[in-house]
C-alpha positions as CSV (number, residue, x, y, z in Angstrom):
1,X,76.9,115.3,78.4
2,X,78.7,114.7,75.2
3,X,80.0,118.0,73.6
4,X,79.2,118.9,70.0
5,X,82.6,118.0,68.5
6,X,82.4,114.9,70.0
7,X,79.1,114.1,68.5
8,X,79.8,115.0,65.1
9,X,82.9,112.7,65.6
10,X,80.7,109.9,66.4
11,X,78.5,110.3,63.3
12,X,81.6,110.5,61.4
13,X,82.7,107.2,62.6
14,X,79.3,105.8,62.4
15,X,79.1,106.6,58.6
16,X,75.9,108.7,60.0
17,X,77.8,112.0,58.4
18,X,79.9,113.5,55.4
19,X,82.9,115.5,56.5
20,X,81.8,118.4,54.6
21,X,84.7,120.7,56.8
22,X,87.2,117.9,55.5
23,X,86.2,118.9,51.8
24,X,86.5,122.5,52.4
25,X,89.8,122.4,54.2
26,X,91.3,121.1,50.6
27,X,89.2,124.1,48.8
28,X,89.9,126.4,50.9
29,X,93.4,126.7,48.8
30,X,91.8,127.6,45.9
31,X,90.4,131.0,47.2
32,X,91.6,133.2,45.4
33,X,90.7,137.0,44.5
34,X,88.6,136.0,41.4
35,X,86.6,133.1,43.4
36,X,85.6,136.0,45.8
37,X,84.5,138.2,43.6
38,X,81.7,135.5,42.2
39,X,80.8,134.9,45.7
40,X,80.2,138.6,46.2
41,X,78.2,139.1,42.8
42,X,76.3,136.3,43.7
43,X,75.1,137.8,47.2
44,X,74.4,141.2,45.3
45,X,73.1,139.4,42.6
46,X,70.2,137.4,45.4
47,X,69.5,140.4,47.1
48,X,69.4,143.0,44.5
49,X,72.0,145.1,45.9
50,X,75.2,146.6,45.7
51,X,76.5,146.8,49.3
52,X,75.7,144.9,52.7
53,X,77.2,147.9,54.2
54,X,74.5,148.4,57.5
55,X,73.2,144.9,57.2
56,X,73.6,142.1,59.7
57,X,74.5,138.7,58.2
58,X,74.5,135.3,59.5
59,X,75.7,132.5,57.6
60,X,74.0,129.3,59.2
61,X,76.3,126.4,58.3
62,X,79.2,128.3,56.8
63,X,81.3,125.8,55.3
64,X,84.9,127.2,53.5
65,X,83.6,130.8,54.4
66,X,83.7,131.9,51.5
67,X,80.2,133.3,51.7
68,X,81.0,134.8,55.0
69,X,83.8,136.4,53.5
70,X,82.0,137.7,50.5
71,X,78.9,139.5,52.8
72,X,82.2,140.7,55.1
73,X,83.5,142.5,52.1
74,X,80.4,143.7,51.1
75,X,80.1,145.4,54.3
76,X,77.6,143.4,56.3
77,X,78.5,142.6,60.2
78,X,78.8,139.1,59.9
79,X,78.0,135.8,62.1
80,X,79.1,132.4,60.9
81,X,78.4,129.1,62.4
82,X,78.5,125.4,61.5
83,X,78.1,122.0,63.2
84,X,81.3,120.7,61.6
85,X,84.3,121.8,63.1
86,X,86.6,121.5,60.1
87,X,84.2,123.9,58.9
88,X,84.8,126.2,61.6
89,X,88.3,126.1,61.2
90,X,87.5,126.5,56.6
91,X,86.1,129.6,58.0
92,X,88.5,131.0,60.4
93,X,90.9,130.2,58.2
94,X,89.9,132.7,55.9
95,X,88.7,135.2,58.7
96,X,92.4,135.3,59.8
97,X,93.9,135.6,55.9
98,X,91.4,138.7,55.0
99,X,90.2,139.9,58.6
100,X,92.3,139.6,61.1
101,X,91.5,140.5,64.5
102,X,88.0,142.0,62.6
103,X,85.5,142.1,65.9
104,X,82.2,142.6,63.3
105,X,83.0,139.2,61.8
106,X,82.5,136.4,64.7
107,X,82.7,132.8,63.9
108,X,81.4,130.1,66.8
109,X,80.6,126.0,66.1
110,X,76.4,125.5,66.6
111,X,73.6,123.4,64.9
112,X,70.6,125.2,64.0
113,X,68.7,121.8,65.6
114,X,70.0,123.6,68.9
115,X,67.0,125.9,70.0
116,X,69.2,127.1,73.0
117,X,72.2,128.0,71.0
118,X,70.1,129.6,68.9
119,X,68.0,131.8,71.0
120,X,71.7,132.9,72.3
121,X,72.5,135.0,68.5
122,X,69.7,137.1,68.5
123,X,68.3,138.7,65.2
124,X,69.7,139.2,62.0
125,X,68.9,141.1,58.6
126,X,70.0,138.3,56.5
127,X,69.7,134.6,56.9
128,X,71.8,132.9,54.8
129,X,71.9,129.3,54.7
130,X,73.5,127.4,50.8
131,X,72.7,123.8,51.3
132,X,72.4,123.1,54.3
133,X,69.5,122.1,56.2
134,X,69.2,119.2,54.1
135,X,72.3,117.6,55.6
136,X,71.1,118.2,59.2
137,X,69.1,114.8,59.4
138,X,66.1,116.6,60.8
139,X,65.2,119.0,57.6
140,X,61.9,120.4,58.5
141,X,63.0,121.5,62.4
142,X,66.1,123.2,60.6
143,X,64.0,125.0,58.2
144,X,61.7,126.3,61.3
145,X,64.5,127.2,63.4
146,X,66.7,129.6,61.2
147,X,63.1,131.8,61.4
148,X,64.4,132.3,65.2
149,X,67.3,134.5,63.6
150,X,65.2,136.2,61.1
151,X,64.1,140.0,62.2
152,X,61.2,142.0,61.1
153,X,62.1,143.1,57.5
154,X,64.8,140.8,57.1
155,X,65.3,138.2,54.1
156,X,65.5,134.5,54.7
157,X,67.9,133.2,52.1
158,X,68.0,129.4,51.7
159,X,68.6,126.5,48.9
160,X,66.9,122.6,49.4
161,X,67.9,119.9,47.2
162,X,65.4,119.2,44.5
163,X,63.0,116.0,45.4
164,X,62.9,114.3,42.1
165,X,60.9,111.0,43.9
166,X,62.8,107.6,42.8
167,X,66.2,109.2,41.9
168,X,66.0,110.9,45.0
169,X,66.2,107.7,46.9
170,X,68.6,106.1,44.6
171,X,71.1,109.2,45.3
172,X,70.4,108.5,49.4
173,X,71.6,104.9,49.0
174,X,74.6,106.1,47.4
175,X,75.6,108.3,49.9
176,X,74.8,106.8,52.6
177,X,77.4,103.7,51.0
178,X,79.9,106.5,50.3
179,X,79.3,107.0,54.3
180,X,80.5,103.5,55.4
181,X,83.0,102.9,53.2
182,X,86.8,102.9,54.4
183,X,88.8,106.1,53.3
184,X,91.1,104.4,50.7
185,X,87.7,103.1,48.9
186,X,85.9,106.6,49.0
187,X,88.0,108.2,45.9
188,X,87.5,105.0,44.0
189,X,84.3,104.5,44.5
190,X,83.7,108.6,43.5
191,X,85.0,107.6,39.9
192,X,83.0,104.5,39.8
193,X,79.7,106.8,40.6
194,X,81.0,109.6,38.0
195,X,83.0,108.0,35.2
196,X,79.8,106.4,33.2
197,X,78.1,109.5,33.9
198,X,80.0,112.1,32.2
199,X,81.1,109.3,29.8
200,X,77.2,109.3,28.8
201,X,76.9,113.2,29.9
202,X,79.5,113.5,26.8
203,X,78.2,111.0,24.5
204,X,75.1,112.9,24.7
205,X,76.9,116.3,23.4
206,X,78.9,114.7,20.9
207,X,75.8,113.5,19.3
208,X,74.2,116.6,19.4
209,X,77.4,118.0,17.8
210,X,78.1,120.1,20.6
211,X,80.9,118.7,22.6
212,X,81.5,122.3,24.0
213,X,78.5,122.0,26.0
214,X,79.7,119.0,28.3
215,X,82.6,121.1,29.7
216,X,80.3,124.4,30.2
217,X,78.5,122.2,32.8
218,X,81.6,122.0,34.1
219,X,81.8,125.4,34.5
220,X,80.6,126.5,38.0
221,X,79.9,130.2,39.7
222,X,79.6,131.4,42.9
223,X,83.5,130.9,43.5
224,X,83.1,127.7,43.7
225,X,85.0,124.2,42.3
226,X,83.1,121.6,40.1
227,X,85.3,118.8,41.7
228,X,84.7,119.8,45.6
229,X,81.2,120.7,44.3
230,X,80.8,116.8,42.7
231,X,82.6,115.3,46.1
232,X,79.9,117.2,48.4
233,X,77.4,115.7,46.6
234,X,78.2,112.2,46.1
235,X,79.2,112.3,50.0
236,X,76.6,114.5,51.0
237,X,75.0,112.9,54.2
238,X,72.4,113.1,56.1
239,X,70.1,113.7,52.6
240,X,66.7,115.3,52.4
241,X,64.6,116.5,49.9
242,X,61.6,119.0,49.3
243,X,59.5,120.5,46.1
244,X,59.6,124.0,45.7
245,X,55.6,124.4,46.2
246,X,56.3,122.3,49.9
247,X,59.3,125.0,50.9
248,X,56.8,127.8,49.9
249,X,54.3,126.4,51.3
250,X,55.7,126.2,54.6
251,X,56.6,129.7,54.8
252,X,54.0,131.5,53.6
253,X,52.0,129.4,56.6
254,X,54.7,131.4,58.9
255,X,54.0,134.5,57.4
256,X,56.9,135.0,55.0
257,X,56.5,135.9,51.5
258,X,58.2,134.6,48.9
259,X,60.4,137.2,46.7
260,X,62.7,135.4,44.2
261,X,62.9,131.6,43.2
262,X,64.9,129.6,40.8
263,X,64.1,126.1,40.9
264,X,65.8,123.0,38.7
265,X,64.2,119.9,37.0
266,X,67.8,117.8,38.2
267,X,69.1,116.7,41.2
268,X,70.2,120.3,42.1
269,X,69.1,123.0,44.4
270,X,65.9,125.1,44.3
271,X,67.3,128.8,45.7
272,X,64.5,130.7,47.9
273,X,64.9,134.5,48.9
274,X,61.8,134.9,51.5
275,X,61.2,138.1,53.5
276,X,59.6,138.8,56.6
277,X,57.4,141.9,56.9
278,X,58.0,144.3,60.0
């Protein structure tokens, strides 16, 4: 039976899968005290609180860790997972450099398509899952599974690139290109795909006489970096898409109700904070 990190390497090869881990092994060295601090207003700021302190918190497809780290701090016991194994090791990474030897912070490589693996971390107080399930090729079984980890009066965290119909399927050609391409053509053909876009995205603002506003989009939050941020999505493979009325939908069939939204008219996520009533 092939092991997980021998599948993912084969749908790396197969240009079936971004190396999302190999992105966040380069941010990774940007983490910094301030970038931590965004991610932990950010969590505070989604679930309207000031501490995790007493909470359980599992992080389904981690990434850098950086959000693991942030719910650590904040005083959650913390589970982190992720099918990519560079992604594991983002994450241990910064286990090791801010909680050493920690035993309520427990990092393990899983996909959230594996029902047994799942049924194996029992029940958690927050689900926590930032663009993810819309990379695992199978979308809708992701977004029914992480319910398996969700406890009575827990919240179900989760973000799901925007379906904006045509462009949609324009940006999955692109990626999926991105996918097959040999490594010394991937950075080029990033600048090809970005240069007459921000070149217009700036036009745009000069017109408007408001230059300032091009480099504010730069701007990101969460801790994040605009550059690993634009890399993730250009690469971003597998690719799925919903509407914001098909992701509530779908959980208020499974009994969840809906709490906070924020949804986007571009290519960008729409952020869901569901909870599940005891």
């Amino acid at each position: 039976m092939v092991g997980k990190v021998e599948q993912h390497a084969a749908e790396v090869a197969g240009g079936e899968r971004f190396q999302f881990g190999n992105n966040w092994r380069r941010f990774i060295s940007l983490v910094n005290e301030e970038r931590i601090e965004q991610a932990e207003a950010s969590l505070r700021e989604r679930f309207a609180c000031d501490s995790l302190v007493g909470k359980t918190f599992i992080d389904v497809g981690s990434g850098s860790g950086l959000f693991s780290l942030a719910a650590r701090r904040l005083g959650a016991r913390v589970h982190s997972f992720d099918y990519d194994p560079q992604s594991v090791a983002c994450t241990s990474t910064l286990k090791q450099r801010y909680f050493d030897g920690d035993t309520d912070w427990t990092i393990e490589q899983g996909s959230v398509l594996d029902v047994a693996f799942l049924e194996t971390l029992g029940t958690y107080d927050i689900v926590y899952s930032y663009g993810v399930l819309h990379h695992t090729g199978q979308m809708w079984p992701a977004l029914e599974n992480v319910l398996r980890l969700l406890r009575s009066g827990g919240a179900l965290f989760l973000t799901i690139y925007n379906d904006q119909g045509h462009k949609s399927v324009r940006w999955l050609k692109k990626k999926r290109r991105y996918n097959v391409l040999p490594d010394f053509l991937k950075l080029p053909y990033v600048f090809w795909i970005l240069v007459p876009r921000h070149v217009l995205m700036f036009l745009i603002c000069l017109a408007r006489l408001k230059p300032k506003r091009y480099f504010q989009a730069w701007a990101t939050s969460r801790g994040m970096n605009p550059w690993y941020d634009m890399i993730d999505w250009i690469g971003g493979y597998p690719f799925e898409v919903a509407k914001p009325e098909e992701i509530f939908s779908f959980y208020k069939a499974r009994g969840l109700q809906l709490e906070s939204m924020m949804t986007t008219s571009s290519n960008g996520n729409n952020e869901f904070v569901f909870s599940k009533s005891d």
